[in-house]
Structures are given as structure tokens and as C-alpha cells.
C-alpha positions in Angstrom: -6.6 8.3 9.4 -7.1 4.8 10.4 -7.6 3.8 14.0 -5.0 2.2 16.3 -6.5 -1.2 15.8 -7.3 -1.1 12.1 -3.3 -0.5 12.2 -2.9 -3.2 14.3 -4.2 -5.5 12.4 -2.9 -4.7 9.4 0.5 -4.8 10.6 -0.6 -8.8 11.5 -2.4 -9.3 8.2 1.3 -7.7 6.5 3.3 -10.5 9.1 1.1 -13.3 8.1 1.6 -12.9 4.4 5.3 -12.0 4.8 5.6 -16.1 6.3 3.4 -17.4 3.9 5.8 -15.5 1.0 8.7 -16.7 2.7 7.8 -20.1 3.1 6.5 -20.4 -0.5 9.7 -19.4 -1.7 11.7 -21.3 0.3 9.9 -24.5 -1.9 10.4 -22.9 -5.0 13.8 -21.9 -4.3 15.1 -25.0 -6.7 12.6 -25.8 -9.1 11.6 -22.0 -10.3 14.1 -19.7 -8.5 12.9 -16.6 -10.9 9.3 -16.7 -8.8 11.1 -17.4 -5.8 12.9 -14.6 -6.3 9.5 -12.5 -7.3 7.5 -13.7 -4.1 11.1 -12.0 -1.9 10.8 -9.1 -3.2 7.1 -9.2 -2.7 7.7 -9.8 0.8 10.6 -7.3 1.3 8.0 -4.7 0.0 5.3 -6.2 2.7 8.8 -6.0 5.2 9.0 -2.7 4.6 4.8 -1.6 5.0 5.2 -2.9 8.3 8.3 -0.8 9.4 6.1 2.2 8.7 3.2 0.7 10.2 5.1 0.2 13.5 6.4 3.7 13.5 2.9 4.9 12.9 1.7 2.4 15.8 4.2 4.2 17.8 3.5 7.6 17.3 -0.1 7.1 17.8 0.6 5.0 21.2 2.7 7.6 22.4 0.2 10.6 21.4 -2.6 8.6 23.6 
């Protein structure tokens, strides 16, 4: 099982890309809306990594 901070920072590494997702389909929104709507769902799927990830967190802060 992965340590607290390798979680950690995955859960940041998960946030980071979630923006970048968002933002890149925020400019593709007009011009190619069927990738725009590929990189959401992409980033719904990274959305819901981190809920498990912060449960996971949790438990593990709350077992230490």
C-alpha cells in the first residue's frame, strides 16, 4: 500500500491535471466541442480518483 505522502501527492498530481483538462477544454469548447467533450470526461474520471484518494487519505490520517 502506498504511503501517506505518495497519496498525497498523487491526489495533487490528479488536481493539477484535472485544471489543465478543464482549462483546455474550456478553449476548445467552440472550435472542436467532441474533444472538449473527451478531455471532461477525462477529467471527471481524474474527479473521481481523487474522491477515493481523499477517503483513503482519511482513513490512513485517522488510523495514525
Amino acid at each position: 500500500m502506498p504511503s501517506l505522502a505518495q497519496m498525497t501527492g498523487s491526489l495533487h498530481i490528479h488536481n493539477f491535471y484535472i485544471g489543465k483538462l478543464k482549462a483546455k477544454q474550456e478553449q476548445l469548447f467552440d472550435s472542436d466541442p467532441e474533444l472538449a467533450q473527451l478531455l471532461d470526461n477525462v477529467a471527471e474520471v481524474l474527479s473521481e480518483h481523487v474522491v477515493a484518494l481523499t477517503d483513503e487519505i482519511a482513513e490512513l490520517e485517522y488510523e495514525e
